[in-house]
C-alpha positions in Angstrom: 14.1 -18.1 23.2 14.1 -14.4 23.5 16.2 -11.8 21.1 18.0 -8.7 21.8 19.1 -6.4 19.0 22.2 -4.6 20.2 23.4 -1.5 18.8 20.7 0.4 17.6 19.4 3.7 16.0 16.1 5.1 16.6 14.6 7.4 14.3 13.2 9.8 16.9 15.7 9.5 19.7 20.0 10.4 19.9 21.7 7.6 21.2 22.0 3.6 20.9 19.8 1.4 22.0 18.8 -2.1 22.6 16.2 -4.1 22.4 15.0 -7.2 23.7 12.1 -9.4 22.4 9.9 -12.0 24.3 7.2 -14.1 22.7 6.9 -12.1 19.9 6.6 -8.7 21.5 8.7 -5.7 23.0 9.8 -6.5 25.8 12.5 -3.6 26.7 14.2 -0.7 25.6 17.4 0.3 27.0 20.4 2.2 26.8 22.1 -0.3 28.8 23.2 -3.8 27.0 20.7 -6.2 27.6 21.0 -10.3 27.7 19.4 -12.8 25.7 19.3 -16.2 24.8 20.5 -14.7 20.7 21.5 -11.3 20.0 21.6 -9.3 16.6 24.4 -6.6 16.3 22.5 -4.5 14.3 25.9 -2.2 13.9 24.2 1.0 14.6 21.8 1.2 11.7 18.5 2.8 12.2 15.5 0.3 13.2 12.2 1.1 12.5 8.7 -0.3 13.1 7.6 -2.8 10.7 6.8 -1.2 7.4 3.0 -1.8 7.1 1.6 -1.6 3.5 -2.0 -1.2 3.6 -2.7 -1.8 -0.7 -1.4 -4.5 -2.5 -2.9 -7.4 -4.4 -1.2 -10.8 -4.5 -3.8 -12.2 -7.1 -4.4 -15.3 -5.3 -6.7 -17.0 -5.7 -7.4 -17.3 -9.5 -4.3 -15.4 -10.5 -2.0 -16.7 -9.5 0.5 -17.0 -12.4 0.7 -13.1 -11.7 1.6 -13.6 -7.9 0.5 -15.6 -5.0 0.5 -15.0 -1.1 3.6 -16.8 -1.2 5.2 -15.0 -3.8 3.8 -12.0 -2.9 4.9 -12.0 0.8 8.6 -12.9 0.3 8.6 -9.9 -1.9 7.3 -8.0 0.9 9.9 -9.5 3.2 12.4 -8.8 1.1 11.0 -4.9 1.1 11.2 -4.3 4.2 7.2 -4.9 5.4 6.1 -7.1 8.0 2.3 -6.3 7.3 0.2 -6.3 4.4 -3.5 -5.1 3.4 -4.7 -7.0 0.4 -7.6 -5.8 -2.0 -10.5 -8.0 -2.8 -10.4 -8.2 -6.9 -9.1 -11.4 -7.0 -11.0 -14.4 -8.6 -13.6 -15.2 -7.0 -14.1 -11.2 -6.1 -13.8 -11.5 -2.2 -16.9 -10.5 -1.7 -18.7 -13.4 -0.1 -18.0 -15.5 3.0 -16.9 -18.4 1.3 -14.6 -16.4 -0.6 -13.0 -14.6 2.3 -13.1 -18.0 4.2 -10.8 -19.2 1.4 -8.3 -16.4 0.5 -8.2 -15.9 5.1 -6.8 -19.4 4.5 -4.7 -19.4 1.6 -2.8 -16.7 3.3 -2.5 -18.2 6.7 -0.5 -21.3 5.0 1.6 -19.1 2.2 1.7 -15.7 4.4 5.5 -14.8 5.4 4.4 -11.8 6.7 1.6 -10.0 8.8 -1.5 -10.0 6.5 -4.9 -8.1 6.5 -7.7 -8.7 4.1 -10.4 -6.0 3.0 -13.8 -7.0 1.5 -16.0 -6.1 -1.6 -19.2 -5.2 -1.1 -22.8 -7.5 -1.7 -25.5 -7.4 -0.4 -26.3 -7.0 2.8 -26.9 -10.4 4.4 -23.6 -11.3 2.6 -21.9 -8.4 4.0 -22.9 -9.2 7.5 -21.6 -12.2 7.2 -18.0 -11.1 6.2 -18.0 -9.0 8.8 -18.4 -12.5 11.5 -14.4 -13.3 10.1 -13.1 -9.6 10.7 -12.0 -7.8 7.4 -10.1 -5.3 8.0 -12.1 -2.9 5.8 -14.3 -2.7 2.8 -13.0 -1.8 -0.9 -15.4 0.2 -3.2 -14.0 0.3 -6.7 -16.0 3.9 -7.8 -14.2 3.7 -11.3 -17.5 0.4 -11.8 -20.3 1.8 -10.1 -22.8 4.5 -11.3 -24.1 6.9 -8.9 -27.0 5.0 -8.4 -25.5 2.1 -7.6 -22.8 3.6 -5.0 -25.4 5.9 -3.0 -26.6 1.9 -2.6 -23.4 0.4 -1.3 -22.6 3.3 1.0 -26.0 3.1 2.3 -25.7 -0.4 2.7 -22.4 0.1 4.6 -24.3 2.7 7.2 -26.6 -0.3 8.3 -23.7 -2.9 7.7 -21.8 -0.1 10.9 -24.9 0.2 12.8 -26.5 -3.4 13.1 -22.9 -5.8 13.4 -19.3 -5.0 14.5 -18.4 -3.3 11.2 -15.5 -0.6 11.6 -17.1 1.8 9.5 -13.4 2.6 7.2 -14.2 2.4 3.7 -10.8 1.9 1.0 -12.0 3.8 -2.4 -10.8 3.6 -5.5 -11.6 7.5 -7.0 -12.3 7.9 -10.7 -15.8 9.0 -12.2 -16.8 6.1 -14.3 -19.0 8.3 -16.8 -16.0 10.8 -17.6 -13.6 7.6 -17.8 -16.4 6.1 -20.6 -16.8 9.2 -22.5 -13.1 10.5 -22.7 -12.5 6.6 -23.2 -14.7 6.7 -26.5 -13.5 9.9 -27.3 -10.2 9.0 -27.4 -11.0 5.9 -29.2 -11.9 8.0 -32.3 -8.4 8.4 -33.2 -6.4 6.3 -35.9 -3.6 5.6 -33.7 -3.7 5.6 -29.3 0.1 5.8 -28.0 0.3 4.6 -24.5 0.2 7.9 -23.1 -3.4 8.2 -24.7 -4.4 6.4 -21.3 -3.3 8.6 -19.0 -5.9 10.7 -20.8 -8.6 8.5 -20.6 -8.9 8.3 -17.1 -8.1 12.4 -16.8 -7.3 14.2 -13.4 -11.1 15.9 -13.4 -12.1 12.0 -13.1 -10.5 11.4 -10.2 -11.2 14.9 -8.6 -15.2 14.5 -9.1 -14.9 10.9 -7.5 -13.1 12.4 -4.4 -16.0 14.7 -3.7 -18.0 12.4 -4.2 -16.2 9.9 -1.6 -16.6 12.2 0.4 -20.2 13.6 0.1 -21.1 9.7 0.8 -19.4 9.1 3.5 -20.1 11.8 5.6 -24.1 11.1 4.2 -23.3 7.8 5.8 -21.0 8.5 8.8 -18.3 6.5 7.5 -14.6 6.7 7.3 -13.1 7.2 4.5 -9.8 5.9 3.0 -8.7 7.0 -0.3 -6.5 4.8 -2.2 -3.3 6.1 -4.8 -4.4 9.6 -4.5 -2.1 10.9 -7.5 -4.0 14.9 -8.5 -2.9 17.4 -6.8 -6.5 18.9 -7.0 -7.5 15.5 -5.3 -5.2 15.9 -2.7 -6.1 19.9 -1.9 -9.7 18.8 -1.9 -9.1 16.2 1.1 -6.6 18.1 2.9 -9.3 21.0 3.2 -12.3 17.9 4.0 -10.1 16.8 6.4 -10.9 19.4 9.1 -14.2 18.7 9.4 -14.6 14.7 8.5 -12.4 11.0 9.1 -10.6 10.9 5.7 -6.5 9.1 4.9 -5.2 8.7 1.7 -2.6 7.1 0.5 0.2 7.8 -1.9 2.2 5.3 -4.3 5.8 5.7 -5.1 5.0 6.1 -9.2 2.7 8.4 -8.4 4.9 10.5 -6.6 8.2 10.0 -8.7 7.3 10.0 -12.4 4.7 11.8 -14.5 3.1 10.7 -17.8 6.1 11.2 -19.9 6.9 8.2 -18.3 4.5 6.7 -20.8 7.1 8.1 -24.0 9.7 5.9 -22.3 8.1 2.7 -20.6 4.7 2.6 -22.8 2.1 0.2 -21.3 4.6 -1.4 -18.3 4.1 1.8 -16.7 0.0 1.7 -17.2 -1.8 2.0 -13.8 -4.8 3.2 -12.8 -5.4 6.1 -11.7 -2.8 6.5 -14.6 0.3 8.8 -14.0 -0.8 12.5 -14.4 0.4 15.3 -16.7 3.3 16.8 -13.8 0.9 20.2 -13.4 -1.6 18.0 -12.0 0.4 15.5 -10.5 1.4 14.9 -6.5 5.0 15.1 -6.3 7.4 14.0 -3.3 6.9 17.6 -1.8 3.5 16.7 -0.6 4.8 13.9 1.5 4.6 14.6 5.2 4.2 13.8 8.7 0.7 12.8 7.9 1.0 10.9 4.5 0.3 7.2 4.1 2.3 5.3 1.3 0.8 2.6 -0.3 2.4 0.7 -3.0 -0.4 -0.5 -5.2 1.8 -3.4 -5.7 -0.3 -4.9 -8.7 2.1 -7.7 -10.4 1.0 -9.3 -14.4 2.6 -11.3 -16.9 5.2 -9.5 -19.1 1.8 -11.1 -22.1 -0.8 -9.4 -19.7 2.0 -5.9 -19.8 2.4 -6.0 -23.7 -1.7 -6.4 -25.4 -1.5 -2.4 -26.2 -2.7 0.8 -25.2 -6.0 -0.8 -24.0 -6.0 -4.4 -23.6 -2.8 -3.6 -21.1 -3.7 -4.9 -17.9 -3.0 -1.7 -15.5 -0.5 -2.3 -12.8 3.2 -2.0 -11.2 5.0 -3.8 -8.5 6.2 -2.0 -5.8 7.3 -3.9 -2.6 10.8 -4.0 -3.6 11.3 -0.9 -4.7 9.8 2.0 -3.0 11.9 1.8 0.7 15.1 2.4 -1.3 13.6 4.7 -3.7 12.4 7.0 -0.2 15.9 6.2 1.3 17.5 7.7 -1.4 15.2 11.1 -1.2 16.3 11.2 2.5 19.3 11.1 1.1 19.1 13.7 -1.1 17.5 16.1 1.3 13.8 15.6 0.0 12.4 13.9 2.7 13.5 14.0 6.8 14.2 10.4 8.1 11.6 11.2 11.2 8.6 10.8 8.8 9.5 7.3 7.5 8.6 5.3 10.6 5.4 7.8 10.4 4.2 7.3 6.5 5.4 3.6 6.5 4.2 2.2 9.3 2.5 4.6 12.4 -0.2 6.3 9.8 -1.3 3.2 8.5 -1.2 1.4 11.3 -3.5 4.0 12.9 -6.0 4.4 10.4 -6.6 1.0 9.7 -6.6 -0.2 13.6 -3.9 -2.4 13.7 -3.8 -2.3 17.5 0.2 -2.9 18.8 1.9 -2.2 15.5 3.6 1.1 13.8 5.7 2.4 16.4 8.5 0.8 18.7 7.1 0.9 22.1 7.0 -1.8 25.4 4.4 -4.2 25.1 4.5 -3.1 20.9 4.6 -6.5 18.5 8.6 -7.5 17.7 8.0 -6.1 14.2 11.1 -4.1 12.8 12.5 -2.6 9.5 16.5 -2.6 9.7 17.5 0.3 7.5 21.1 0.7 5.9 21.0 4.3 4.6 24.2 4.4 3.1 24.5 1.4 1.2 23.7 1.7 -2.4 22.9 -0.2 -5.3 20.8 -0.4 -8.8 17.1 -2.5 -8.9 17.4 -5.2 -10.5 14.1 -7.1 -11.3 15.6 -10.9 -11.8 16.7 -10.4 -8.0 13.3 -9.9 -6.7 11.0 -12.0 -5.5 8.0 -11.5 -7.0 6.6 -13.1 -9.8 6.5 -9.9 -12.4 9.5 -9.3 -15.0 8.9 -5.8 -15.3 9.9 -2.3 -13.3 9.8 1.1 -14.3 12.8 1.4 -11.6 14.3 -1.7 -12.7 18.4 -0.4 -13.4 17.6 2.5 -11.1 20.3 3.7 -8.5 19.5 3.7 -5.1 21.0 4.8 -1.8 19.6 3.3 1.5 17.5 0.0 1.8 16.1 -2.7 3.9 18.4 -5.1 5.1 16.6 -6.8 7.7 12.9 -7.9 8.3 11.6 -9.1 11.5 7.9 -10.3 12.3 7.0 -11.1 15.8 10.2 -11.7 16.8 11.5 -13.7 14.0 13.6 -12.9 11.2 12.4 -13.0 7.8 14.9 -11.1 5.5 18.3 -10.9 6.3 21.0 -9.0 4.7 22.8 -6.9 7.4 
C-alpha cells in the first residue's frame, strides 16, 4: 500500500505540503492533496528527513545487559532516528570477519531502524576481508595506540583504499595516550580523586595533540578523516582551519555542547565520558553549531553498578538517543539555533560524509525516512520512559520544548506519538 502524509511543513520551504510514499521511497511532493491507499494528517508540524546518528554503541554482542540492537534501536525510534552508525568496541572487538558477520546479523533480526556498522582495524588480510561485507567505515581509537603503532594502521588503511573497495573515511577517537597516562599517574598521587579529577586526566591539550595528529596521518595517507565528539574548542579551531585544504567532519555530542565539567560537582561519575566534559574556557558550546556541524550522540549506555565503581573504575559513557532532538528543539526555541540547520546537522551532513546514498534530505526518488517534529509541545525527560536499557541521565527531570513525535523508516512507522 502506498502513504501520503497530508498537511505538512518543510523546514526549507513556506507552505504545506504532501507527501506520498511508494515502496519505501519518495514518490511525490506536492502542494496539491494527494491520494493514497492510508494517509497521515501530520497537522502541519514540520517533517524532516530521518535523523541519522552516525556514533552510538548498542553493546551487542557481549554486552548486552548494557543495551542490545533491540534495545538500542527502539530507543532510537523513539528519538527521532531512522539510521544508526555503530562503533566496533563490542565483545568480540569487531574487528574480524567473523565478528562483523555476526554483529551484520544480530542487527538485521533486532534492528528497528536503519543501521550501519564501522570496523576496527587488524591486520591487513583481515581488513580486506571486512571490507568484502561493506562497513561503512573504520574506527581508530588513538586514546590505545602509541605513535608507532597508529603511523601502522593508517598505513595499513592507505593500501586497505588502494588494493580493495575500501572508502577511505576513517572515524577517530582524539586523545594522546602518553599525556592521558602521565596526567593519569599524576593525578593519581593524590589522597582523594573527586569525579571531576577525570576531566583532568584526559585534559584538552590531549585531545588537541591527537587532532593534529589525525590529521598529519591522514593527509600522509590520503584518507578521510572523521573526527568523533570533538568537545575543545582549540580542537575544533584546528579542523576548521585544516579543513580548507584536506576531507575532514567532526561531530559534536549534546553533553559536550550543553554542560561543562562542573557538571562533575553535580552528577559525579554518571556524567563520566570520554573525551570527558571540558573546563567551559576550553569547551565547544551550542554557538559553534552550524550549517556544517554533524551531531553525534555518543549514546554509550552501562549498568547504574558499571556508573557507580568511582572516579576511575567508572565505566565512561552517556545515553543520548532520547534526549538530544528535544534538548536542540528547545534551543530553536530559545533563539540559539535556526530550525533550517536541523534537517542539515541531523541528518544531510552525516548522511553526506558517510555516503549514505538516498538519505538526509526529502527529495523524489529519496528513501521514505522522516522525523515528525512538534516544536511546541513540551515536557520534562524522564528516564523510566525511555527505552533503553540505562537508568541514568544527566537530563533526566530536564524541561524541554519541541520533540519527535513520529518516526518513519522506508515508509513504515516506527514511533508514533502525533
Amino acid at each position: 500500500m502506498d502513504l501520503v502524509l497530508k498537511n505538512c511543513r518543510l523546514a526549507d520551504r513556506l507552505d504545506e505540503y504532501h507527501i506520498k510514499i511508494e515502496d519505501g521511497k519518495i514518490n511525490a511532493i506536492s502542494k496539491t492533496l494527494l491520494k493514497g491507499d492510508r494517509i497521515i494528517d501530520v497537522k502541519n508540524n514540520y517533517v524532516l528527513p530521518g535523523f541519522i546518528d552516525p556514533h552510538i554503541h548498542f553493546r551487542d554482542p557481549g554486552l548486552t545487559q548494557k543495551e542490545d540492537f533491540k534495545t538500542g534501536s527502539l530507543a532510537a525510534a523513539n528519538g527521532g532516528f531512522t539510521t544508526v552508525i555503530d562503533m566496533p568496541n563490542t565483545v568480540p572487538k569487531t574487528n574480524t570477519y567473523k565478528a562483523l558477520k555476526e554483529k551484520m546479523n544480530i542487527a538485521q533480526k533486532k534492528s528497528a531502524v536503519n543501521f550501519e556498522l564501522q570496523m576496527g582495524h587488524n591486520n591487513l588480510e583481515e581488513m580486506k576481508k571486512m571490507i568484502e561485507l561493506n562497513p561503512i567505515s573504520v574506527k581508530v581509537f588513538m586514546d590505545l595506540e602509541s605513535d608507532e603503532s597508529l603511523e601502522k594502521i593508517f598505513h595499513d588503511l592507505h593500501i586497505l583504499k588502494e588494493t580493495t573497495d575500501y572508502n577511505g573515511l576513517v572515524a577517530t577517537h582524539c586523545e594522546k595516550k602518553s599525556i592521558v597516562e602521565s596526567e593519569t599517574a599524576r593525578l593519581k598521587e593524590k589522597d582523594e580523586n573527586p569525579a571531576i579529577d577525570y576531566t583532568y586526566a584526559r585534559p584538552a591539550a590531549s585531545e588537541d595533540d591527537s587532532v593534529r595528529q589525525a590529521l598529519e596521518l591522514a593527509r600522509a595517507n590520503d584518507l578521510r578523516l572523521h573526527i568523533c565528539h570533538l568537545s575543545s574548542s582549540k580542537s575544533l579551531s584546528i579542523v576548521k582551519s585544516a579543513s580548507k585544504s584536506m576531507p575532514v567532519s567532526w561531530e559534536f555530542t549534546p553533553h559536550h555542547l550543553l554542560l561543562d565539567n562542573s557538571a562533575y560537582n553535580i552528577y559525579g561519575t554518571f556524567i563520566k565520558t570520554n573525551p570527558p566534559l571540558r573546563p567551559k574556557d576550553e569547551s565547544v558550546t551550542i554557538d559553534d553549531l552550524d550549517e556544517t556541524s554533524i551531531i553525534g550522540t555518543d549514546h554509550a549506555p552501562h549498568t547504574l553498578e558499571d556508573k557507580t565503581k568511582g572516579t576511575w573504575a567508572s565505566s565512561p559513557g552517556i545515553p543520548n538517543l532520547e534526549t538530544v532532538v528535544p534538548l536542540l528543539l528547545t534551543e530553536v526555541n530559545r533563539g540559539n539555533i535556526d530550525l533550517k540547520i536541523i534537517p542539515k546537522i541531523l541528518s544531510q551532513n552525516a548522511a553526506t560524509t558517510y555516503g549514505l546514498e538516498n538519505k538526509g534530505q526529502i527529495k523524489v526518488g529519496y528513501d521514505a525516512d522522516f522525523t515528525i517534529i512538534d516544536l511546541k509541545q513540551k515536557g520534562k525527560f524522564d528516564i523510566s520512559t525511555f527505552k533503553t536499557k540505562a537508568e541514568y541521565s544527566p537530563f533526566d527531570g530536564w524541561e524541554y520544548q519541541g520533540c519527535p513525535v513520529m518516526t518513519i523508516v522506508n515508509g513504515k512507522t516506527v514511533m508514533d506519538k502525533l
